[in-house]
N, C-alpha and C positions, 0 to 999 in steps of 0.2 A: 788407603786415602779416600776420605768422603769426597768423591766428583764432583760437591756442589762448593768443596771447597777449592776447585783445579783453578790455576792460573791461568788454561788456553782457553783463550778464545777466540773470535775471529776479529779482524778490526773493527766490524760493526760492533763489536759487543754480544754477539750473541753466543754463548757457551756450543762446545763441541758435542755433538752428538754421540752417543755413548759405543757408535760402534765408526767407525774411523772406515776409509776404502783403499784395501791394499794393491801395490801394485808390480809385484815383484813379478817376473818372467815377461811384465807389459813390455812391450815396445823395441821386440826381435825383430816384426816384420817393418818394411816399406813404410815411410810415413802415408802414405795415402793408396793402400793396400787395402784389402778384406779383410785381414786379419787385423793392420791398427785399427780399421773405419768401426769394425768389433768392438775393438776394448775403449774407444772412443764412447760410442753408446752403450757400453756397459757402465763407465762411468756418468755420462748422462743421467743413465736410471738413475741410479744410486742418489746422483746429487736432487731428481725430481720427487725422489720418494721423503727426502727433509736428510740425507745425511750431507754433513760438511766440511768432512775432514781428508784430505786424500795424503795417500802415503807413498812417498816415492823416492830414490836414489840416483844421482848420477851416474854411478855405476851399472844401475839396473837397464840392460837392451844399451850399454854405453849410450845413453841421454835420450834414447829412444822410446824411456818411459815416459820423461819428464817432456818430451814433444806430443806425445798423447795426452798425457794430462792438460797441456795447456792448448792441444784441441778443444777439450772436453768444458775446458774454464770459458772457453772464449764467450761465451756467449748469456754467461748468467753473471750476477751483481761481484765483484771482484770482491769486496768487502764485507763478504758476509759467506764464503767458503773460507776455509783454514786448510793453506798448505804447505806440507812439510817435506823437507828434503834432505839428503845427507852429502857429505862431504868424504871421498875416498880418498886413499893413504898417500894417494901420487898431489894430493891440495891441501896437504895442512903443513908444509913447512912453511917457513917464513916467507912472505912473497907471494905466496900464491892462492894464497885465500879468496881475495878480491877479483883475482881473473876468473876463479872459477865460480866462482856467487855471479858473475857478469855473465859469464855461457850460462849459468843455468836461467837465467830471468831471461835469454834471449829465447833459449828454448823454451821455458814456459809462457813465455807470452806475457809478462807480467812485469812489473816496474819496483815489487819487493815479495819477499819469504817469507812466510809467515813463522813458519818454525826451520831451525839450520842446526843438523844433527852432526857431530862426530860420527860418524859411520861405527866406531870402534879403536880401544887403545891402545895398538897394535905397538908390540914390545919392539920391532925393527925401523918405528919410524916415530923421531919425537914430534906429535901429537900436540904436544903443550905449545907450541910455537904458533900454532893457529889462534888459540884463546885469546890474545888482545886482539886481534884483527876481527876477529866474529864480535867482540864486543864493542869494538870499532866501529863496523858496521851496522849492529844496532842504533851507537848510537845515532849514526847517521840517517836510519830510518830504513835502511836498504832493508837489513833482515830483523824483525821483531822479536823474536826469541830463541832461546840458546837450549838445545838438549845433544845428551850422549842415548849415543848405544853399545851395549853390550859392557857397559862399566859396571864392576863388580864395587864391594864397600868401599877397598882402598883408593881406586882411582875416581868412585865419586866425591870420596875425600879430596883427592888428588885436582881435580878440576873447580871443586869449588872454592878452593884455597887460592886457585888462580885466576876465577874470572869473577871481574866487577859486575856480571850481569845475572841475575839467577839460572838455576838450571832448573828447566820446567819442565824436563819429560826425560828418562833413563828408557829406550825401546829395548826390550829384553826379550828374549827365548822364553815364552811362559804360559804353557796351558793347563788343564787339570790332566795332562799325565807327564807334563814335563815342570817339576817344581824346584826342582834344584839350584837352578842360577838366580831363582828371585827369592830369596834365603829370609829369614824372619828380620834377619841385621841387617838387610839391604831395603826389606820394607820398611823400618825403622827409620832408617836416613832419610830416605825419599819424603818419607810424610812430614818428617821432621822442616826439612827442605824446601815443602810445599811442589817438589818432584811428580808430574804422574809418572808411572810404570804403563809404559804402553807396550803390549804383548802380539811381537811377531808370532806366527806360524801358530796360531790361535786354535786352529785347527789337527794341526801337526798332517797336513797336506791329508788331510781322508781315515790316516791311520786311529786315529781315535778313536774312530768307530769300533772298532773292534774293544774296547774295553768298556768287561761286565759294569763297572761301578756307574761311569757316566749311562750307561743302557739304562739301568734301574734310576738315574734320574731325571733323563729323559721323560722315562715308560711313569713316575711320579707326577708329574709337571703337565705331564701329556702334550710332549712338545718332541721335535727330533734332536737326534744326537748331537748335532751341531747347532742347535738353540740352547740345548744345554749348557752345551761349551761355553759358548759363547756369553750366557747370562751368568756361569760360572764364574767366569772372569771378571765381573762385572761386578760381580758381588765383592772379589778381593779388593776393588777398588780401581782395576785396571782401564784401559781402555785396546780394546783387541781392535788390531787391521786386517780382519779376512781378505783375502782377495777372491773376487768371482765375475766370470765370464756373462755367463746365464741372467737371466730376468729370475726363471725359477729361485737359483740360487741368494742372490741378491736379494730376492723377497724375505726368501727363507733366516738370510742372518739377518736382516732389517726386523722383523718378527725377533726374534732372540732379545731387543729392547724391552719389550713388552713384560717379557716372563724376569719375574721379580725372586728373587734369591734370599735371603736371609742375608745380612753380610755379612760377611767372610764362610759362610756356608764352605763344609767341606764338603 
């Protein structure tokens, strides 16, 4: 999908930045600890360097991501970062959509969602029961856009046949050594869709490194293996959520914008 044709954006209208800020493993420790006060100002950096997309789950640190995150929001333009959260298997029956969209705006500090993800379509829990209530609450203004994660062809079939509101973002398992679950039929629909593919584990936590191909494109580019990565992704049309501690690190994929890819570059 060409990014310039992506439907997120932030309420101000200013399109997403092409590398998104992950947050999974955030928000195990103490709200006001060393370790959240950390991942607080990591995302600080992130959002002062121009990025404005933060990526987070209720489930992730059970909500103790999403209370760092809205640490970290507290203090810059509300309307002009873009943030996304998901919804776990225990909140999408009937009924419970609404309570839980209401804990997470309390945790993150915020009065609406920018993006309100199905976590995933978990064959033990019908899933489908959430869909009018998120588009409910769209319409209501609470949460602005509707995306799945980890939905394969059929059940992005599956959702789009049920919800009245578009689906703007499929977050999937998808780097350049893991290509499997984002299948040429599933690029297909998305674009189709006007869907981005937003690519967890973009990195594939460190292990990446270690493969010759991405090395030699790297050692091309004259960039590191994780800008590779990263512009890699970029190039298929995605939008990757590294997650990183560090300023170094944080530079380093902020950097990875820059290096320009051919699209769809294998």
């Amino acid at each position: 999908m060409d990014p310039s044709s992506s439907l997120l954006s932030t309420k101000s209208g200013r399109p997403l930045h092409p590398i998104g800020i992950g947050t999974w493993t955030f928000g195990e420790y103490s709200l006001h600890s060393p370790g959240a006060d950390a991942e607080v100002a990591a995302i600080e950096y992130a959002l002062s360097l121009g990025q404005n997309h933060i990526d987070t789950a209720e489930m992730y640190g059970n909500g103790g991501a999403e209370q760092v995150v809205g640490r970290a929001i507290s203090k810059v333009p509300r309307e002009d970062i873009y943030v996304a959260t998901k919804l776990w298997k225990t909140h999408v029956l009937r009924g419970t959509v609404r309570p839980a969209v209401e804990a997470m705006l309390k945790r993150l500090g915020t009065d609406y969602i920018d993006l309100l993800y199905i976590h995933a379509p978990w064959h033990d829990v019908p899933w489908q029961q959430s869909v009018p209530e998120i588009c409910q609450l769209i319409d209501e203004g609470v949460v602005r856009q509707f995306g799945v994660s980890n939905f394969n062809v059929e059940r992005m079939n599956e959702v789009i046949g049920l919800s009245t509101q578009p689906i703007v973002a499929n977050q999937m398992h998808y780097s350049f050594g893991h290509r499997t679950e984002v299948t040429p039929e599933l690029k297909a629909l998305c674009e189709a869709n006007g869907t981005t593919i937003v690519a967890y584990r973009p990195l594939e936590r460190g292990e990446l490194f270690e493969n010759s191909e991405l090395s030699a494109l790297a050692k091309q580019h004259d960039a590191t293996q994780a800008q590779a990565a990263l512009a890699w992704l970029i190039a298929q049309g995605a939008l990757p959520i590294p997650k990183a501690r560090s300023r170094a690190h944080i530079d380093e994929n902020f950097a990875a914008a820059s290096l320009h890819l051919p699209k769809g570059a294998e």
